[in-house]
C-alpha positions as CSV (number, residue, x, y, z in Angstrom):
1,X,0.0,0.0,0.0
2,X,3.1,2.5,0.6
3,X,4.4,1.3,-2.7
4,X,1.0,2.6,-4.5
5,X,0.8,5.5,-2.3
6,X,4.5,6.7,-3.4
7,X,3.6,6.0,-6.8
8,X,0.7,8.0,-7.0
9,X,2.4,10.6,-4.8
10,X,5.1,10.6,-7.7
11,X,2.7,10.9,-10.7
12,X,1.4,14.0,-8.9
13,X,4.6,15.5,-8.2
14,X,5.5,15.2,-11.6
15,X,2.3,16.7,-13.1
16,X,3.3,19.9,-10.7
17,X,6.4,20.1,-11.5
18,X,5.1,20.4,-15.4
19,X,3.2,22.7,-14.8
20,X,5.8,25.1,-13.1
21,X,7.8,24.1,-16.0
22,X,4.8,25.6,-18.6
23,X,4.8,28.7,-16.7
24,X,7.9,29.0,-16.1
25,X,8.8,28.8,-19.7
26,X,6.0,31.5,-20.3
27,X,6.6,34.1,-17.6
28,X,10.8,34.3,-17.4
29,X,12.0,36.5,-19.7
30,X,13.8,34.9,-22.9
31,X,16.5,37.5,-22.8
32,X,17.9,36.2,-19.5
33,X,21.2,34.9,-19.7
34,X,19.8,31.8,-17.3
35,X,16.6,31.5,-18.3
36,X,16.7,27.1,-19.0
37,X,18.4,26.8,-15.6
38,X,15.7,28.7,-13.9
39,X,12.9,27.3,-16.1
40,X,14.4,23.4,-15.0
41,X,16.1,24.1,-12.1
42,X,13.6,25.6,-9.6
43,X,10.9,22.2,-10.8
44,X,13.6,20.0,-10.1
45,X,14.3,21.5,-6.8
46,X,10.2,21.5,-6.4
47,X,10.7,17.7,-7.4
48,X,13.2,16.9,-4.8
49,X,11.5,18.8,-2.2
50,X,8.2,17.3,-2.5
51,X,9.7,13.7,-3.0
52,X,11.7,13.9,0.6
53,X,8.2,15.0,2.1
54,X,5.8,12.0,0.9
55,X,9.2,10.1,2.2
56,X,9.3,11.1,5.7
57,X,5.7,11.3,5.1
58,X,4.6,8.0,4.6
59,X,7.4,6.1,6.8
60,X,6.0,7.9,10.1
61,X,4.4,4.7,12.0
62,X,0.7,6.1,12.3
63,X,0.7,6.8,8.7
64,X,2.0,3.2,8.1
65,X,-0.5,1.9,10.6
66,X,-3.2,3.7,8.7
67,X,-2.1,2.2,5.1
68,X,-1.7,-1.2,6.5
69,X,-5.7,-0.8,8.1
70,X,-6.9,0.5,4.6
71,X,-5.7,-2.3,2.8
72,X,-7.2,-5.0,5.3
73,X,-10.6,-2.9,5.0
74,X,-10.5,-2.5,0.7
75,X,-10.2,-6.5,1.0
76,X,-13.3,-6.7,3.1
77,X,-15.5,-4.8,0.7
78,X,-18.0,-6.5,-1.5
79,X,-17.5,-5.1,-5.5
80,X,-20.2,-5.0,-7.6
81,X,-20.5,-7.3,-10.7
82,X,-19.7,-5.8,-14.4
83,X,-23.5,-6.6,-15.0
84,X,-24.7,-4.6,-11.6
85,X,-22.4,-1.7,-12.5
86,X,-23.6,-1.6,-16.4
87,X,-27.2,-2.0,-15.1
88,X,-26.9,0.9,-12.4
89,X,-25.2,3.4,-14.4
90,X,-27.8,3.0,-17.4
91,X,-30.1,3.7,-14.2
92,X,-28.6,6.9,-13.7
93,X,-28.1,8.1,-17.0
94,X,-31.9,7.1,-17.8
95,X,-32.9,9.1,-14.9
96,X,-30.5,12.5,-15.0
97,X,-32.1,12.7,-18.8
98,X,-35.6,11.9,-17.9
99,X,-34.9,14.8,-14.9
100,X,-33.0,17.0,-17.9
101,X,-36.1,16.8,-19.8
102,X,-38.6,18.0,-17.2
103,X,-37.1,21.0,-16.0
104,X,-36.4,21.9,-19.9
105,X,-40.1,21.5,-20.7
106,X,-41.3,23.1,-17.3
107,X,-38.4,26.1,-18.2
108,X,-39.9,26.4,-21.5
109,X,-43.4,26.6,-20.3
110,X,-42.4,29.4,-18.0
111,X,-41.0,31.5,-20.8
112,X,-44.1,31.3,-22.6
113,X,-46.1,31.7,-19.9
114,X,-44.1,34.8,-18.7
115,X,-44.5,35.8,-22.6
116,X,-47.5,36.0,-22.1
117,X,-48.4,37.9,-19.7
118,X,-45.7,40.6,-20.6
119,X,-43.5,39.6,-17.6
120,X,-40.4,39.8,-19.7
């Protein structure tokens, strides 16, 4: 579970670190002299920083003790089939359409009933 959590930890790291990159590359002026090490420099640093945090992060025992519970809880938990999970989501979609549709024909109806009457 820490091995999954550093992982995604990572991916998110990395996805900040690209985006400091974008902006950096947008905002620093090209006619600095050290504009590429600024522009790769400060997200590495950001990297590195980050990365030593989720480490001492997640090997402090009550955050190990709280992985290792969530694990033997998400083994305990009773998925749904492929055929439950297809049936229930053409439930919902059914439904937020049938819903879309009624407050389309009750706003239309209020328009022209407002129209109407020279409300607006």
């Amino acid at each position: 579970m820490r091995g999954s959590t550093a992982v995604a930890a990572a991916v998110v790291d990395l996805v900040v670190c690209w985006y400091l990159w974008t902006l950096l590359e947008k905002y620093i002026p090209k006619e600095l002299a050290y504009k590429s090490y600024l522009a790769y420099g400060i997200p590495a640093a950001v990297f590195v920083v980050i990365g030593a945090v989720v480490y001492v992060y997640l090997n402090r025992p009550k955050v190990v003790d709280f992985l290792v519970a969530t694990e033997a809880e998400m083994k305990k938990v009773s998925w749904s089939s492929r055929s439950e999970l297809l049936g229930s989501t053409a439930v919902v979609i059914v439904t937020v359409v049938i819903l879309a549709a009624f407050i389309y024909g009750v706003d239309y109806l209020l328009i022209l009933f407002g129209r109407g009457l020279g409300l607006w």
